[in-house]
C-alpha positions as a Python dict, from the first residue, in 0.01 Angstrom:
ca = {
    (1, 'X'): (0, 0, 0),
    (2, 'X'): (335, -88, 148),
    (3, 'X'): (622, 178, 264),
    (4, 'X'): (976, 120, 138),
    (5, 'X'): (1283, 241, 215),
    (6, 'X'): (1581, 248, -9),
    (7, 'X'): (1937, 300, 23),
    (8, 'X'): (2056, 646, 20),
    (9, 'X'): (2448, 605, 68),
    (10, 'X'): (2673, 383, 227),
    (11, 'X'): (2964, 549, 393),
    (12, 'X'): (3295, 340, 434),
    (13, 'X'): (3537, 423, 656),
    (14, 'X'): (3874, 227, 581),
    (15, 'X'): (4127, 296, 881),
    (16, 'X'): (3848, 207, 1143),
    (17, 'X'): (3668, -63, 939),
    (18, 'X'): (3357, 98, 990),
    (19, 'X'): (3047, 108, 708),
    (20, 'X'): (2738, 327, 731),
    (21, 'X'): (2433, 259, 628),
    (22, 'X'): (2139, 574, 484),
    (23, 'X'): (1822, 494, 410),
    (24, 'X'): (1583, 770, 181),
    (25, 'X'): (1380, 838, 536),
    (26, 'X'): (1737, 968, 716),
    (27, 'X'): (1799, 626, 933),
    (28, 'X'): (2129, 493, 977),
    (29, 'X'): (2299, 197, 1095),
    (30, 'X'): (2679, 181, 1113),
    (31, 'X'): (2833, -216, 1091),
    (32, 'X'): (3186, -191, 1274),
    (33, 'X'): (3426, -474, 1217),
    (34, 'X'): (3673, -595, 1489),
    (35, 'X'): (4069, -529, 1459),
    (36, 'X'): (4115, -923, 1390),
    (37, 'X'): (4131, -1188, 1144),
    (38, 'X'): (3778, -1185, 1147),
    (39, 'X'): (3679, -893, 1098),
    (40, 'X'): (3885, -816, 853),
    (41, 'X'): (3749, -1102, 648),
    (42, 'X'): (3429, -970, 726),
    (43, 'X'): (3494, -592, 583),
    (44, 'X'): (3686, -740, 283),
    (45, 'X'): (3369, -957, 206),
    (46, 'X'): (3165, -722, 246),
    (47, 'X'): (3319, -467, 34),
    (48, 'X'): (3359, -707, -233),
    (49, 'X'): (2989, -748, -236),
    (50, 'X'): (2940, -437, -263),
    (51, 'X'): (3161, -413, -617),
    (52, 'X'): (2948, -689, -729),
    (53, 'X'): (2641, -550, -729),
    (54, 'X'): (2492, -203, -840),
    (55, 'X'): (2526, -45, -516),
    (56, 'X'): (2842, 87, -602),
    (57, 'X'): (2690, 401, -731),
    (58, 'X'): (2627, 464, -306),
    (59, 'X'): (2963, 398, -232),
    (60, 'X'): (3097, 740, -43),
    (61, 'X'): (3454, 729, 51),
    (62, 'X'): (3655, 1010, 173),
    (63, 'X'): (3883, 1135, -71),
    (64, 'X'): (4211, 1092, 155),
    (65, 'X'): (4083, 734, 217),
    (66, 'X'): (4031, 673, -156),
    (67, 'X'): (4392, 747, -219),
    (68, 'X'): (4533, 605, 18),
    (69, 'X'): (4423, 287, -81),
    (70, 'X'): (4437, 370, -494),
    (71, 'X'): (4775, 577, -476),
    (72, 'X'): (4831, 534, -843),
    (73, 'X'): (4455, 709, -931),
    (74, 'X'): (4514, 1071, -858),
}
């Protein structure tokens, strides 16, 4: 029998383009994204993947993040 790991959360961190990653078993890995064209295409494509699929039920974003970037949704 085989051990998996799931996704716990996935923190995202807008004003330093910076995701985290939690697995059930505590680990973490944190995906930064450059100050550039690129890595703001990057961050954008990944977030949109995110909306696509069911993870965004993981999705934790601080509150002062999520309105800043959703000002009318208060």
């Amino acid at each position: 029998m085989e051990n998996e790991t799931y996704l716990e959360h996935i923190f995202v961190n807008f004003t330093q383009r910076k995701i985290t990653i939690v697995d059930d078993e505590g680990y973490d890995e944190v995906i930064q994204y450059r100050f550039d064209d690129e890595g703001a295409e990057g961050f954008h494509e990944t977030i949109t993947s995110f909306k696509k699929t069911s993870l965004t039920n993981l999705l934790l974003i601080p509150l002062h993040e999520y309105y800043s970037i959703n000002p009318r949704r208060i």
